[in-house]
C-alpha positions in Angstrom: 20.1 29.8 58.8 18.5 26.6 60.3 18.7 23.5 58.8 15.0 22.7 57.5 15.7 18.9 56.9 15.3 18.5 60.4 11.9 19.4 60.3 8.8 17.1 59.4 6.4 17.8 56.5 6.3 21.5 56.8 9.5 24.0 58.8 9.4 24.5 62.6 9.4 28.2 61.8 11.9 29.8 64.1 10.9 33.3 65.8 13.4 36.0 64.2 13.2 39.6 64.7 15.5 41.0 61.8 18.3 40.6 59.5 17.9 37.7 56.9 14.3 36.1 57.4 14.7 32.8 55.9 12.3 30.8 54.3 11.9 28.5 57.5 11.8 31.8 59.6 9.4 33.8 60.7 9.1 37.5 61.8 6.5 38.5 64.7 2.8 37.9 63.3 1.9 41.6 62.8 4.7 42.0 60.5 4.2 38.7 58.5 0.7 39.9 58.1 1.9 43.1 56.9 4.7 41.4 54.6 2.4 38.9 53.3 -0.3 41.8 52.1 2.7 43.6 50.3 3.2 40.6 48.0 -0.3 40.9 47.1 -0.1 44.7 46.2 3.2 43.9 44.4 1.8 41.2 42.1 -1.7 42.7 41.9 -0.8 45.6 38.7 -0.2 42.3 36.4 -2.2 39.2 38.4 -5.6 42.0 38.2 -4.4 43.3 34.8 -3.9 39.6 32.5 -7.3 38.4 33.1 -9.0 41.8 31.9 -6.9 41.7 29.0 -8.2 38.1 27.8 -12.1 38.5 29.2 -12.1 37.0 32.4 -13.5 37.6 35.4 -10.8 39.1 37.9 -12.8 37.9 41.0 -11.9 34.8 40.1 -8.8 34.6 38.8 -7.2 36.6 41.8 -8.9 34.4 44.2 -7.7 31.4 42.5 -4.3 32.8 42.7 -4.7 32.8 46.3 -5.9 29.3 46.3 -2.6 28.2 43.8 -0.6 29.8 46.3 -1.5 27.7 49.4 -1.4 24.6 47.0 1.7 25.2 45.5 3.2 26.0 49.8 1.7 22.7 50.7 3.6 20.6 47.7 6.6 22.1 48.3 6.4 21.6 51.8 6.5 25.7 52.9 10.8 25.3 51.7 10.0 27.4 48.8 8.8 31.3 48.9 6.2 32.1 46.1 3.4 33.6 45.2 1.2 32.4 42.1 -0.2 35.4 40.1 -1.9 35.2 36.3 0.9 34.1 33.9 0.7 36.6 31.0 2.5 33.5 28.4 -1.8 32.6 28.2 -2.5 35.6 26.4 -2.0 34.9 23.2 -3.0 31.6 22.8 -6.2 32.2 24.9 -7.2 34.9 22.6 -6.1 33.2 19.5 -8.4 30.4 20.7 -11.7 32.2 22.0 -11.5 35.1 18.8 -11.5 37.9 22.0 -12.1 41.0 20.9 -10.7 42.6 23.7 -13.2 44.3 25.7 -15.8 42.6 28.3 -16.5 39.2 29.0 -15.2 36.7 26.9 -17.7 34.4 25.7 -15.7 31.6 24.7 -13.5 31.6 28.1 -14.6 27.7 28.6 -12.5 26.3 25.2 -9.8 28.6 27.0 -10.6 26.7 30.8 -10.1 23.4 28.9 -6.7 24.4 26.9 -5.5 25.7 30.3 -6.3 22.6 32.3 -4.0 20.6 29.1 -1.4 22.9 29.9 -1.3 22.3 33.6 -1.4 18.6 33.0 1.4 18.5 31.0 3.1 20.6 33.6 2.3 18.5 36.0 3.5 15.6 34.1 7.2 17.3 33.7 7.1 17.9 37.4 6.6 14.0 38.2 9.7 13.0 35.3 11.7 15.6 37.0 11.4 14.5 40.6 12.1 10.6 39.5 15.1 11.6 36.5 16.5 15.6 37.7 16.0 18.3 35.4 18.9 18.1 33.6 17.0 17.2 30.5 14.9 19.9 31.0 17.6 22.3 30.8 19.4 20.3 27.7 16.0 20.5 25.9 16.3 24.1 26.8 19.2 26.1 27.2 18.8 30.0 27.5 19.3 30.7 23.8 16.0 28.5 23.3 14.1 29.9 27.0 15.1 33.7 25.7 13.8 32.9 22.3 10.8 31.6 23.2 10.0 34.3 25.7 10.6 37.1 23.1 8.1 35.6 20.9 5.7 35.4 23.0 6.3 39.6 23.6 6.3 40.5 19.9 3.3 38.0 19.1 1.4 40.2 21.6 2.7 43.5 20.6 -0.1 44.2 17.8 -2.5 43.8 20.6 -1.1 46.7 22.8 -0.4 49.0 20.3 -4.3 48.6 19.5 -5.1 49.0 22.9 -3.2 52.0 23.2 -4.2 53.9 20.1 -7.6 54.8 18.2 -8.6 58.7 19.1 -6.1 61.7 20.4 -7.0 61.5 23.6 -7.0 57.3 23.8 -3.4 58.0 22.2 -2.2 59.7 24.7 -3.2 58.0 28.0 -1.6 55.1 26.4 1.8 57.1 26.1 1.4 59.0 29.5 0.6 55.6 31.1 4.0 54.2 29.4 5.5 57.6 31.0 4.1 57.1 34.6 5.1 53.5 34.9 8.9 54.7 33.5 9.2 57.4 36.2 8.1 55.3 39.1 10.3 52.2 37.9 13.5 54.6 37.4 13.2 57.3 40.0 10.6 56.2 42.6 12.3 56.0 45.8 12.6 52.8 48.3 9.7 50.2 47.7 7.8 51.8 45.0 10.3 51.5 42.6 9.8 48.1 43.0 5.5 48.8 42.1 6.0 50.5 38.4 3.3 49.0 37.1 0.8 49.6 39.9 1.5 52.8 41.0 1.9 54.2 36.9 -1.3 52.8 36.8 -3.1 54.4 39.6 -1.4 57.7 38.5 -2.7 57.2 34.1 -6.3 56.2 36.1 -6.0 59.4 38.4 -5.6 61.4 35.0 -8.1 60.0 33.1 -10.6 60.5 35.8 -9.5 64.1 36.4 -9.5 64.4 32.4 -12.7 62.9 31.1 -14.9 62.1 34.0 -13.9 66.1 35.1 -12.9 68.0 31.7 -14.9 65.9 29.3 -12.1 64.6 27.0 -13.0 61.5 26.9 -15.8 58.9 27.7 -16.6 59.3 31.5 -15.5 55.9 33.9 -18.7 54.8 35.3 -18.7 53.9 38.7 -22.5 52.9 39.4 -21.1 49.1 39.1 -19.7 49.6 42.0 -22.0 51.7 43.8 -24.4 48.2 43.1 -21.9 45.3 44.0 -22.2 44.0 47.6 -18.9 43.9 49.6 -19.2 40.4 50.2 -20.2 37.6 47.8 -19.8 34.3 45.5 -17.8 35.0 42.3 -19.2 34.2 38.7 -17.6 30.7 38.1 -17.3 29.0 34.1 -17.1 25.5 33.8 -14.0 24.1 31.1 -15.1 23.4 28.0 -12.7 20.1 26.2 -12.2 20.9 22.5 -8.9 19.1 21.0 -7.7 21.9 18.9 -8.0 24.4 22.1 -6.3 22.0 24.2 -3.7 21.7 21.2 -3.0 25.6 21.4 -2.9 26.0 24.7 -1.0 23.1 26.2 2.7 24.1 24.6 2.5 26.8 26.9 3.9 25.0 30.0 6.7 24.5 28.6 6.7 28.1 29.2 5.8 27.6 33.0 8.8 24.9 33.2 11.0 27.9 32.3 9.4 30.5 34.4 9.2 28.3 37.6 12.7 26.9 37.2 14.5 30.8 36.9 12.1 31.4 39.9 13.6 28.4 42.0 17.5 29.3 40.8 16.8 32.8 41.6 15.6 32.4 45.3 18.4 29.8 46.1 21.1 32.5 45.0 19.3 35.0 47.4 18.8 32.7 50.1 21.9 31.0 49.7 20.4 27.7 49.8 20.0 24.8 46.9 16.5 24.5 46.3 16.8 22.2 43.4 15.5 19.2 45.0 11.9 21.1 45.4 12.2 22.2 41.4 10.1 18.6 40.5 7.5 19.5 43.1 7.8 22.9 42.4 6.5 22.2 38.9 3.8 20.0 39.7 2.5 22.4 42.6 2.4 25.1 39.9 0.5 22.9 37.4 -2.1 21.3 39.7 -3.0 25.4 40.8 -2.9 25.9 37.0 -5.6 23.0 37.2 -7.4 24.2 40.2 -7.7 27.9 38.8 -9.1 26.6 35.3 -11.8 24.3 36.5 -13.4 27.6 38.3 -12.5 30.1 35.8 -9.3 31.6 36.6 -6.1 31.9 34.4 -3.3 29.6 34.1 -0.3 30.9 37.2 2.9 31.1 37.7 5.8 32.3 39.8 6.1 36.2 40.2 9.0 38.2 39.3 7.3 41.2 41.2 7.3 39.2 44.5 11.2 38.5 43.6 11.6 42.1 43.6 9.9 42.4 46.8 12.3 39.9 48.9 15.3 40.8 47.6 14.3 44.1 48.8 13.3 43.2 52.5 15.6 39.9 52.8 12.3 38.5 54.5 12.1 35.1 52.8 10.0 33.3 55.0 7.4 31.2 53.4 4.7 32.2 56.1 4.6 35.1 54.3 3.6 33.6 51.1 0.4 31.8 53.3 -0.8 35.5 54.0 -0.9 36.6 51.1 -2.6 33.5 49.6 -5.6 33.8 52.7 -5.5 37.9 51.6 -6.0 37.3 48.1 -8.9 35.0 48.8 -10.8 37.5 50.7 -10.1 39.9 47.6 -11.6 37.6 45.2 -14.9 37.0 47.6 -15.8 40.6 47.2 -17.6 41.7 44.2 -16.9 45.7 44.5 -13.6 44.9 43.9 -13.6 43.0 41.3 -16.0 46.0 39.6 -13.5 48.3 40.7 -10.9 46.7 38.6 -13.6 46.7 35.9 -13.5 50.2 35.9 -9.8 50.4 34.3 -10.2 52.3 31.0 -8.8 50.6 27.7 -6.4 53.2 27.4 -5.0 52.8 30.4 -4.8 49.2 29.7 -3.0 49.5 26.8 -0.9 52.4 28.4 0.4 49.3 30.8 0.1 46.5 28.3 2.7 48.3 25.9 5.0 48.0 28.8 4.3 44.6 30.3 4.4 43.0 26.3 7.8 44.7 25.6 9.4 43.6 29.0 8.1 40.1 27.9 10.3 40.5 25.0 13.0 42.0 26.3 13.8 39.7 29.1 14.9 37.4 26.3 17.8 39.9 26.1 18.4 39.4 29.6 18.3 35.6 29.8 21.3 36.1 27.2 23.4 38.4 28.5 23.3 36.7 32.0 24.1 33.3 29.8 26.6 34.6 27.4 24.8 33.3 24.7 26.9 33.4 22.0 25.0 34.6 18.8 28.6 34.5 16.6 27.5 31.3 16.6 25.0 30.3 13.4 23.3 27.4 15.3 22.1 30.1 18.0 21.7 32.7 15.5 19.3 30.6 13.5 17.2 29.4 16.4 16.8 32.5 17.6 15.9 34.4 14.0 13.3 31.9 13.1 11.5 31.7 16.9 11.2 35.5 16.7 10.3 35.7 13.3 7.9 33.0 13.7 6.2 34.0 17.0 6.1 38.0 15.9 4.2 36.4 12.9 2.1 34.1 14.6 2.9 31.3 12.2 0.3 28.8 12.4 0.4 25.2 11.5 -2.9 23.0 10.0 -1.8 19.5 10.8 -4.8 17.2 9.9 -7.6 18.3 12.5 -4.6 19.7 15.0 -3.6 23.2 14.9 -0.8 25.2 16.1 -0.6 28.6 16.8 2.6 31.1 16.1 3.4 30.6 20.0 3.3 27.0 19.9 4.9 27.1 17.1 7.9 29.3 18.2 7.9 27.2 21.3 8.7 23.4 19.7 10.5 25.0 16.7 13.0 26.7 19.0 13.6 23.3 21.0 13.6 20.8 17.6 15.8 23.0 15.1 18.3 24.1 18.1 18.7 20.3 18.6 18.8 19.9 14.7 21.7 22.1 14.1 24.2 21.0 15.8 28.0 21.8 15.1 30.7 20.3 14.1 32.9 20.3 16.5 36.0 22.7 15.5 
């Protein structure tokens, strides 16, 4: 692999036809093009499906994710592969904040804009003490126990919200378990590539069904499609101004801590694969992430992060090569200029929704379990054991906190009370 120091502000992409593509590689145009689009359809089953689940407009918030992407390629220079999708850690606090029902627009999605815009500042902040200081703090402040914790929370504080989603007549009932079936089978037995798209392709297959099922056999309420048949191909997206309102800002904000977590896992992840230490981009890495998180909210868009999906992807193909990631941006921005789409994606029933939600919130959770295998975390230990208990308990609760006009919601409260009590309890050395 080249040596990318050598370069000025962005790589001199060298010309490579196979094997490795690293990220200051390139392969011939058509195939980047056709690389690049694949990251799109890999991170579009979650980036399309978070912003129906909290009421926004996808439009937006997937051409926003294209936008975060170039941003986030330009801060980091183009040294570090990744593509900015919806992060699903809003959720909660977004609908905690704006009282969503869960269906349609959200009406309060600007005291949502303004929480997510808090968030991305303090992200942005960390970034900046990161690149001056290193992130070892950040990784003192939290150690796996209290990332896994945190992350779990955030799962079971959304659960009651997919099992809704997922339930309420016969035939609701079982979409929702056939779309949980569908996404299984294509994650466990799908061959090549698709087993890498579960939550796309199971939901194109639950979709199929209930299309053939009510829209054909009457089951169930019949997808209408004259939205569609309406939208132009081409046009301006509905943007929503922020709306500042302290306690908003309050509930939302706690949630980069979140992003530091994702976004650092992200960076570690792609140096092992590439075999290069990308730790000297993880400070611009995080501040790239934020200002998109910044960018997005200002328009309308959700809060993004780094993609697990498009981690899949290149560890599939070995093709690292950041050019990619500049496709797919451009890609997604087309995507969110066309109307039809975005009332396409409208079209998604709730059950199927909450078929793919029951999924997505439970791997949330159990990726805690993973963070703590792959640490060792040692739960003999009470300290661990206690920070871990109360997070959960308090996040699967949604423990809220009235502090004078300030109020903290059960993820925000997970979130600090996993870092302050695992810093509280500390033992005594043997």
């Amino acid at each position: 692999m080249s040596d990318s120091s050598k370069d000025g502000f962005l790589p001199c992409w060298k010309l490579k036809t196979g094997g490795v593509i690293a990220p200051d590689e390139r392969l011939p145009w058509a195939q980047t093009i056709i690389v690049g689009i694949q990251h799109v359809v890999a991170m579009f089953g979650s980036t399309a499906l978070a912003p129906i689940i909290m009421g926004f407009d996808p439009n937006v918030s997937i051409l926003f994710s294209g936008i975060g992407t170039l941003i986030f390629f330009l801060i980091v220079g183009g040294r570090v592969p990744s593509y900015l999708g919806s992060s699903f850690a809003f959720i909660a606090v977004v609908m905690a904040v704006t009282g969503y029902a869960g269906s349609g627009p959200n009406p309060n999605i600007g005291l949502a804009l303004g929480g997510i815009i808090a968030a991305g500042v303090v992200y942005v902040l960390i970034g900046a003490i990161v690149t001056v200081v290193g992130y070892a703090w950040v990784e003192k402040l939290m150690p796996p126990l209290v990332t896994g914790a945190v992350v779990a929370a955030i799962g079971l504080n959304l659960a009651p919200l997919a099992v809704k989603s997922a339930s309420g007549s016969g035939f609701n009932s079982f979409i929702g378990l056939a779309t949980v079936v569908f996404v299984g089978g294509f994650a466990v037995y799908a061959p090549g590539m698709a087993r890498r798209l579960p939550i796309l392709l199971g939901g194109l297959a639950s979709y199929l069904l209930y299309l053939v099922a009510a829209n054909g056999l009457g089951f169930g309420k019949a997808i209408d499609f004259s939205g569609v048949a309406q939208a132009a191909w081409f046009g301006l997206p509905n943007f929503t101004a922020p709306v500042f309102s302290g306690s908003a800002m309050g509930l939302i904000a706690p949630i980069a801590v979140i992003l530091v977590a994702e976004n650092l896992g992200h960076i570690k992840a792609i140096g092992a694969m590439t075999g290069r230490n990308l730790d000297a981009y993880l400070g611009r890495a995080f501040i790239g992430d934020g200002i998109a998180t910044i960018v997005s909210a200002f328009g309308g868009g959700t809060g993004v992060t780094t993609y697990a999906e498009n981690m899949g992807v290149m560890a599939a193909t070995k093709i690292f090569s950041t050019l990619a990631f500049v496709v797919a941006g451009l890609f997604a921005i087309v995507l969110g200029f066309s109307p039809k789409f975005g009332m396409l994606i409208l079209t998604i029933p709730g059950p199927v929704i909450g078929g793919l939600e029951l999924v997505i919130f439970g791997l949330i959770s159990a990726t805690a379990g993973r963070i703590w295998v792959e640490n060792k975390v040692d739960f003999s230990s009470p300290r661990n054991l206690i920070t871990a208990a109360v997070t959960l308990t308090a996040g699967a609760g949604d423990l809220t906190l009235h502090l004078g006009g300030f109020t903290l919601g059960g993820i925000g409260t997970a979130t600090f009370g996993a870092i302050i009590l695992y810093q509280l309890l500390r033992e005594k050395a043997a």
